[in-house]
Every structure is written in C-alpha cells, then in structure tokens.
N, C-alpha and C positions, 0 to 999 in steps of 0.2 A: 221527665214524664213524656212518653211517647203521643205526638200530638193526636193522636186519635182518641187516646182515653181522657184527653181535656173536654170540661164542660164546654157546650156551644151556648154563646148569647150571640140572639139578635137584639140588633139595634136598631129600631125605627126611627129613622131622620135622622141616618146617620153623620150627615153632611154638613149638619148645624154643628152651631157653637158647644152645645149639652153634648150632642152626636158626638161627634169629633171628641169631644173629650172623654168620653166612656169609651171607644174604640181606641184610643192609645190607651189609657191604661191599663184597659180589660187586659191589652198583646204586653205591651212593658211588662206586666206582671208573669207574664208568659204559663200561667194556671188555668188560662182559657183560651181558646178557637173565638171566632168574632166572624159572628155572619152580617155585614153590611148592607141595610136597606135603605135603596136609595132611587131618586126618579129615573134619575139618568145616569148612563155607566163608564161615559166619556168627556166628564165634566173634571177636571184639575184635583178638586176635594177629594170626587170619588178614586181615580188615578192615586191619590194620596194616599188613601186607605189602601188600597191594596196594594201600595208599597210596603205599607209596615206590616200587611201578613192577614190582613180581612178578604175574606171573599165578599164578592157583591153580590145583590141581588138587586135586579130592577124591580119596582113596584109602585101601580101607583098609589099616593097617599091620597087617597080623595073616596067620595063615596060611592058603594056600590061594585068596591072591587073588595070584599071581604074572602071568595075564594083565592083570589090572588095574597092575599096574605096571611090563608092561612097557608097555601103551599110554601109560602116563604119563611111564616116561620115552624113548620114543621118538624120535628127533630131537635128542636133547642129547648135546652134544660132550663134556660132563663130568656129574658126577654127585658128590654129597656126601651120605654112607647113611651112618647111626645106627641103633641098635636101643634101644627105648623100654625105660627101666627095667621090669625084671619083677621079682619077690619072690616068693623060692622059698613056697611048691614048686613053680611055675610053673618049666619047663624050656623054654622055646619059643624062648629069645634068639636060641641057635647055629643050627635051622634057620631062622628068622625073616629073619637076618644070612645064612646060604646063599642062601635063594630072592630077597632084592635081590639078590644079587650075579650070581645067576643071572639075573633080569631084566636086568639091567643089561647081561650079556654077550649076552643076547638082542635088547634094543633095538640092540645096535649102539653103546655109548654108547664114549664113546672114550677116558676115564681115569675111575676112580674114585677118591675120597679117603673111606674109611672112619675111623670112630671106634673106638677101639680101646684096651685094658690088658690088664697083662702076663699071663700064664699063672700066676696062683699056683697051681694045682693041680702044676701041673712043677714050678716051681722050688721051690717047700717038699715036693717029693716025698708029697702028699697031706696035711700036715701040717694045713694052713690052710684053711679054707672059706672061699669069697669067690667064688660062680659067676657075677655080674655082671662080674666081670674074668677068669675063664678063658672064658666062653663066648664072650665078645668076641673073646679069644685064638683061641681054635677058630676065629670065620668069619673072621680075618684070614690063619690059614694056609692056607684052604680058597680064598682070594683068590688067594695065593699061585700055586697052584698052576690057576686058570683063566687063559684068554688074552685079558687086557686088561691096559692100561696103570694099576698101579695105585700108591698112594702110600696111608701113613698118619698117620693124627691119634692122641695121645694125651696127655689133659690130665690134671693134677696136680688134687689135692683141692680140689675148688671151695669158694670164701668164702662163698657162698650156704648151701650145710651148715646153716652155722650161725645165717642168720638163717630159715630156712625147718623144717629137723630138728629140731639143737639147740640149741634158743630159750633163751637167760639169764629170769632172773626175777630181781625187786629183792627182798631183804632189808633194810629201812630206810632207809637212802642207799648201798647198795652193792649193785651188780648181782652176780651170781655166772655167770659165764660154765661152764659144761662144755663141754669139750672133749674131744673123741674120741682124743688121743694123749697121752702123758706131758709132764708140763710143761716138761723140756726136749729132748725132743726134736726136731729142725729138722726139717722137712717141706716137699716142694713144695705151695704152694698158688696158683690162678689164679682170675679171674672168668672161668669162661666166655663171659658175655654183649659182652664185649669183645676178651678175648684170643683165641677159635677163630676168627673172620671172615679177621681180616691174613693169619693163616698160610693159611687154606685157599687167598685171595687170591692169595700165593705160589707157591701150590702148580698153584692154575689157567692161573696164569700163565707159569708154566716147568712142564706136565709132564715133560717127557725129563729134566729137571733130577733131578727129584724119583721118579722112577719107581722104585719096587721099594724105598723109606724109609718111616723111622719117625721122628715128627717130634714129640717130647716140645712142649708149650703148658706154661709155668711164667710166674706173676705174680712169686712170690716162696718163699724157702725160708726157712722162718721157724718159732720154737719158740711154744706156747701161751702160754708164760712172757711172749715178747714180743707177741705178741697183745693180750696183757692189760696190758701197758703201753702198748702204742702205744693200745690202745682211750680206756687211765684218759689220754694225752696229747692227743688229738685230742677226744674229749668234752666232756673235765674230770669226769667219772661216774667216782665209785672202784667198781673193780671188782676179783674174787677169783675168780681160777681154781677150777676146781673139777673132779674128776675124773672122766671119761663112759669110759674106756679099759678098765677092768675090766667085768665083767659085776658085778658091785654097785655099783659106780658108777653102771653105765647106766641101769641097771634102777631104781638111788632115785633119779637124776634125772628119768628118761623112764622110766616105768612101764609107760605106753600100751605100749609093745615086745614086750611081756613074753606078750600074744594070739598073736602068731606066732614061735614057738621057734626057726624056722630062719633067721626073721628075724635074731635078736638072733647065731645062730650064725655070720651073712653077717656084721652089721655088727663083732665083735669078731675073725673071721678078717680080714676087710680090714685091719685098725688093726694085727694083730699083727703080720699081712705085713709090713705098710709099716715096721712095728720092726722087725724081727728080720731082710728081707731086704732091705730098700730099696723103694722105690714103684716109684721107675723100676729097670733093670738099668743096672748101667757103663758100657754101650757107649753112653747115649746124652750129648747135648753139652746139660746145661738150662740153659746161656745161649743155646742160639740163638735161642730165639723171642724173648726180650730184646733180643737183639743187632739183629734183624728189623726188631722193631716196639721203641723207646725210652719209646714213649707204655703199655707192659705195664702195669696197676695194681701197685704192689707193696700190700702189707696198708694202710701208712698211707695211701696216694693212696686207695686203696678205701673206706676208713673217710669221707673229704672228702670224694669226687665221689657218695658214697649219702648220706652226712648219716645214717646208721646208729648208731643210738644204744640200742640193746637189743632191739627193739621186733621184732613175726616179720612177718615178708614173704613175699608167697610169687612167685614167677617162673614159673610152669609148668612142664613138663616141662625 
C-alpha cells in the first residue's frame, strides 16, 4: 500500500511509555502513517521516533494551546490522547483531557482512543483519593458525550512502578523489594511499553468494532508474594518482600514522599481502591488483551526480556 493512502494517527504523548508503544506498532504494522506529538523535537525518544518512520510535531501539552493542537492534529483519521502525569495539587488533568478532546473534534479527526481509570471518587463514594484515576474518569465521560467516534484504553498497574518509583535496595545478599499492595493480594499488572501498542493497533483497525468501549490492557494478575518469588526464580537474588501499602511503610521506605502530602494521600488512595474495590469494575473481560495479543509479558517473561535484576530504571513519562 502506497504510503499515502495509509491511515494518519496521531499520537499525543508520544514519548511516553503508552506513546512509544502505539507508534511502534501503529509503523511495524506498516497499515498506518504515525504523526508524532511531542514537546520537544531534539530529545533521544523523539530522535527514536522518527527513526522508525513517525513524523513529529512539536506541541505543547498544557493548557491554552488548543489551537496548536488542533493544527497538529489536523488531517488524521485517528488519534491516540493521553494526559501527562500531574501531582496534586496540580488540578489541570480533566481540563487538559477536555481541550484534546476538543481539538480533536475540531480537527475533524475521525476516532479517538483515549487513556483512561476508573472513577474512584464515584465508586468509593468519596471515600479514597486517587485524582490521576478520577480526573481521567471525568474526560472520558465528557468524550462521551461529544460527536466523535470514540473507544477506550485502560491499563493495569504498570511493572515499571517498580523499577523507576519503588526501587528495592540490597541488605547483604538480600534485595528487599516494597511493594505498594499486600503481599497477597492479586493484582492486575502490565508493561505498558509493550502491551498499550497491539491493542490500540486493534482498536485502529476495526473502529466501528470498538466504538463507544472500554478496553482493560492486563500483562498478568498476580500477588507481591509472587512477585518476589518469581523475581528470587528468575535472578537467583534472594529477596524479601517488604511492605510500601501502609503509610508507615511508605514513608520508611521512600521518605522522599513525605515533601508532598497530597502526594502520599494520591498514592495510598489508589492502593487502597484497588483493595477494597477492585482496580478494574466487573463488567470488564481482563483476559481480553491476553487473548488479543498471546505474546502479553506476564511478571516472569518481564523479569527475562528486561534482565531486571534490582537495579532503578527509568522510562520516561
């Protein structure tokens, strides 16, 4: 197929983990063009991108530059929009997520696939603080409710967490892993950097299919307990759970936290959510994206294909 008469998706935040991962496999698949929206156009990631075949576009992601994005996405059939981690008390996520969406209906673009978690403020009926997953919630009904064809993304707790956030440290020959949940309790967890691409892939592929869903990304459901066995089997490093899920926990493992209060108030609301009411809601199916895509990392493939072995990494956004 002659690249011109390939679909154009843009990608907003393309530089992130989600980013990055729908721009390779939008080009691998070689069925789409890949317009690249990013701040800056001389940063390594972006360089990267437009190695494998993305044009870029600078833009900034922030508010009050809605004309700037819709010239940017202008012309594209699809569209894939994310809103950049904020930390409270930084409130800007929910309009941030309106005004692409609004650009988006403005350029003309013809499906979107947004990134998206649940509404813990609803569903714990204000119980839990966790505004990086209701604000999300807010511009996906606010999607809703514009005229465009639209679909969503929404990924389970990324493995990355852990080697970028909550970084282990050795004690003698024994690493001490923290963990942000109870040690047993089972949890969805995915690599974004691989598993968001297929689906969104999916998703470009058959809009009509997919028009007006919610499309859970899950690597594996899996408890700390086994985390830290599969880690001490795939290393050979003895290692010791250790617990980050309390706020005394948190706090004597990662201290650093402890400067931003609303911080520590987001990241122990999100944990307590995902105990007390589930990560995801019932209604969704968390084998589909498995089912999808077969090659999904579960924890121990993750553990092999990074050669992860304590040590902090960091990914970008």
């Amino acid at each position: 197929m002659p690249t011109i008469e390939k679909p154009l998706i843009a990608i907003v935040g393309a530089t992130s983990k989600q980013g990055r991962s729908v721009v390779t496999a939008l080009l691998q698949s070689q069925r789409f063009r890949v317009r690249a929206l990013t701040r800056k156009k001389d940063t390594s990631a972006a360089q990267s991108l437009e190695a494998l075949g993305a044009e870029i576009v600078t833009v900034p992601l922030e508010l009050g530059h809605q004309k700037d994005l819709v010239a940017a996405l202008k012309g594209a059939d699809g569209a894939f929009l994310m809103t950049p981690p904020i930390a409270p008390p930084e409130t800007i996520e929910a309009p941030l997520g309106r005004q692409l969406a609004d650009a988006a209906v403005e350029a003309g673009v013809g499906h979107i696939v947004f990134s998206t978690l649940e509404n813990v403020d609803k569903v714990s009926k204000g119980t839990k603080y966790a505004p990086h997953f209701t604000d999300k919630a807010h511009v996906a009904d606010y999607i809703r409710g514009l005229p465009i064809s639209h679909s969503f993304v929404m990924l389970a707790f990324f493995y990355t967490n852990l080697l970028e956030y909550y970084v282990p440290r050795f004690e003698g020959d024994t690493i001490l892993l923290p963990i942000y949940l109870p040690e047993d309790f089972r949890a969805p967890f995915v690599d974004p950097l691989t598993a968001t691409g297929p689906v969104v892939l999916e998703i470009f592929s058959n809009p009509a299919l997919y028009n007006g869903k919610t499309l859970p990304i899950v690597g594996d459901v899996i408890s700390p307990r086994e985390m830290v066995e599969a880690f001490q089997r795939v290393t050979g490093i003895k290692a010791e759970y250790r617990n980050a899920f309390t706020r005394d926990g948190l706090l004597r493992h990662f201290p650093e936290f402890a400067a931003n209060e609303l911080l520590v108030r987001e990241l122990l609301g999100m944990v307590e959510y995902a105990v007390e009411y589930g990560y995801y809601g019932k209604e969704h199916d968390l084998d589909w994206s498995r089912r999808l895509n077969p090659d999904t990392l579960n924890w121990e493939r993750y553990l092999r294909s990074t050669g992860w072995r304590g040590d902090k990494r960091s990914f970008g956004l």
